[in-house]
C-alpha positions in Angstrom: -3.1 19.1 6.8 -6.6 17.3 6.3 -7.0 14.1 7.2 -9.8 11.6 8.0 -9.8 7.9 9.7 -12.1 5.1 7.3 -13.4 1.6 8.6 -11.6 -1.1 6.0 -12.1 -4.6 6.2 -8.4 -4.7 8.1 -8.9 -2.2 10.3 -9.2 0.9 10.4 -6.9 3.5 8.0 -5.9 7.0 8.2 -5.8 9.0 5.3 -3.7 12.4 4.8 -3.4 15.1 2.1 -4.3 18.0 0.4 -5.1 20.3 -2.9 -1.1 18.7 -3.8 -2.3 15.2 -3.7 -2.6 12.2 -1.0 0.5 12.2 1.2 -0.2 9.4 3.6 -2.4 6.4 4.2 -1.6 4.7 7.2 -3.0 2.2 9.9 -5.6 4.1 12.3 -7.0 3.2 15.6 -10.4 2.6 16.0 -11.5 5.9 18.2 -10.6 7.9 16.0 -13.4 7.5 12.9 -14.3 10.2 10.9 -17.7 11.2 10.3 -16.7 14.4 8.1 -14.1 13.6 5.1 -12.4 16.7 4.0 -13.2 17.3 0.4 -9.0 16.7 -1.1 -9.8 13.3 0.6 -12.9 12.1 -1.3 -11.1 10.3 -4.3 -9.1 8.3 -2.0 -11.8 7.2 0.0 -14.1 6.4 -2.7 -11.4 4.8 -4.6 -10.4 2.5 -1.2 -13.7 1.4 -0.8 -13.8 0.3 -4.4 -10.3 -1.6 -3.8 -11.8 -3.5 -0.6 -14.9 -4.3 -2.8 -13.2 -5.7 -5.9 -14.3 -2.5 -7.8 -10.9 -1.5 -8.6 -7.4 -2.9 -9.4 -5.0 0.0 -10.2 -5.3 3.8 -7.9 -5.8 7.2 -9.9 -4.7 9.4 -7.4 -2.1 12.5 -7.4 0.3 11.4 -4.7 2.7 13.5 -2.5 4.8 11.2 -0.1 7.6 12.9 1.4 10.9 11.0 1.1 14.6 11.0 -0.2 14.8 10.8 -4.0 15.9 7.1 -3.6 13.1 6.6 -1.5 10.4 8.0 -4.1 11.9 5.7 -6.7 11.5 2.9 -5.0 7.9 3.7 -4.6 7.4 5.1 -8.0 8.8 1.2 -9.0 6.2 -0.3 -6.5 3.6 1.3 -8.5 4.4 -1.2 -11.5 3.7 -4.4 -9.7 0.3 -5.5 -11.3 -2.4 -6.2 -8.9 -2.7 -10.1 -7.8 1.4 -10.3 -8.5 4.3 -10.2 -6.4 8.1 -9.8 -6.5 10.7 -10.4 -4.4 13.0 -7.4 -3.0 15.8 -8.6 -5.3 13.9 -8.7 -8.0 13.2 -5.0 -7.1 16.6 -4.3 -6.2 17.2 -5.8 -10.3 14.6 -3.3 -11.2 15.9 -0.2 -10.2 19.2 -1.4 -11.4 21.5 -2.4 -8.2 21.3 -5.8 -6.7 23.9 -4.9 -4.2 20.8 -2.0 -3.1 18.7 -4.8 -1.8 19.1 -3.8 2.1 18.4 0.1 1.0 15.5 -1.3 -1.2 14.0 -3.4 1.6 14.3 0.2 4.2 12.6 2.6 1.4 9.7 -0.5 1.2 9.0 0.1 4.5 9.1 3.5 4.7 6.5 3.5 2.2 4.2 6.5 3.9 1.1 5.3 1.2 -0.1 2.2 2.3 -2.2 -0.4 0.0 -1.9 2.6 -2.4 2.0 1.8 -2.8 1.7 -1.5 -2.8 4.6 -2.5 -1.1 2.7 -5.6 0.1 3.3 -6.8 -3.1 6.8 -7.5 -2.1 7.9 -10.8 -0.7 10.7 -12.8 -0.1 12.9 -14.6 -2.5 11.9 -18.1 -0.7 8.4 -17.1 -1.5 7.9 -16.0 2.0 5.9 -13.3 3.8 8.2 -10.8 5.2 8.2 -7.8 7.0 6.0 -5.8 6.7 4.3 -2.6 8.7 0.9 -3.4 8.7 1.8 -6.5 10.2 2.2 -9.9 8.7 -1.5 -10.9 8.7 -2.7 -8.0 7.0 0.1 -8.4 4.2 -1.4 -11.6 4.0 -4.8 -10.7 4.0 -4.3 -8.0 0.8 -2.2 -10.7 -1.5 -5.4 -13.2 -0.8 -7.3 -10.1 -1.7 -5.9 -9.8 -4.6 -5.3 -13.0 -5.4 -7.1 -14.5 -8.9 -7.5 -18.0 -6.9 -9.2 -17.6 -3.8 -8.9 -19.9 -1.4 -12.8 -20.8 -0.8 -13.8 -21.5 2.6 -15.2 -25.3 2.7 -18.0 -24.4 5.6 
């Protein structure tokens, strides 16, 4: 399957798919940046780069995560969380219509194969709080400030 590594502001992130649509956007080392992107990969790229730019709140992309159907609905209900907003994962849980479903809500968020694309970062605690999250706290934190409509501006 094609694939291609892209410098990001966070790192560095791996991207995956083909002619059936993006099927994985993942954290990347750094030795592995690609010079070539493979032609199925182009709109994701260009559409990243616009993300990490402020070019572009909401992704147009045909996606093609693999998953359990519970899984995919999950991500499908990640997909409604406007951009700068967040939710907590019983809030999501309410969403999808089981409260009790908040531990199997929590495990499909962080299975989430579509990273920043799905954006399970979005997703917080109900104390407010940053939690888990595969990318790694810092980054989580560093898309929600991202995204955020009140930047903190640095004083120096």
């Amino acid at each position: 399957m094609p694939s291609c590594v892209i410098d990001i502001p966070i790192g560095f992130a791996k991207i995956t798919g083909d002619k059936n649509g993006i099927s994985s956007v993942s954290i990347a080392s750094e030795n592995g940046k690609s010079n070539i992107i493979p032609e199925e990969l182009l709109d994701c790229v260009t559409q990243l780069k616009a993300y990490f730019k402020e070019e572009l709140q909401t992704f147009d992309l045909t996606l093609n995560p693999e998953g359990t159907a519970f899984q995919k609905s999950v991500w499908k209900q990640l997909q409604t969380i406007p951009y700068g907003k967040t939710i907590s994962y019983l809030e999501l849980s309410k969403h999808l219509g089981d409260v009790k479903a908040i531990r199997a809500v929590a495990n499909a968020n962080g299975k989430n194969p579509l990273w920043i694309i799905i954006p399970c970062h979005r997703v917080i605690g109900s104390d407010g709080s940053l939690t888990g999250y595969a990318g790694g706290l810092s980054r989580k934190q560093w898309l929600l400030n991202h995204e955020s409509i009140n930047k903190q501006q640095s004083l120096f």
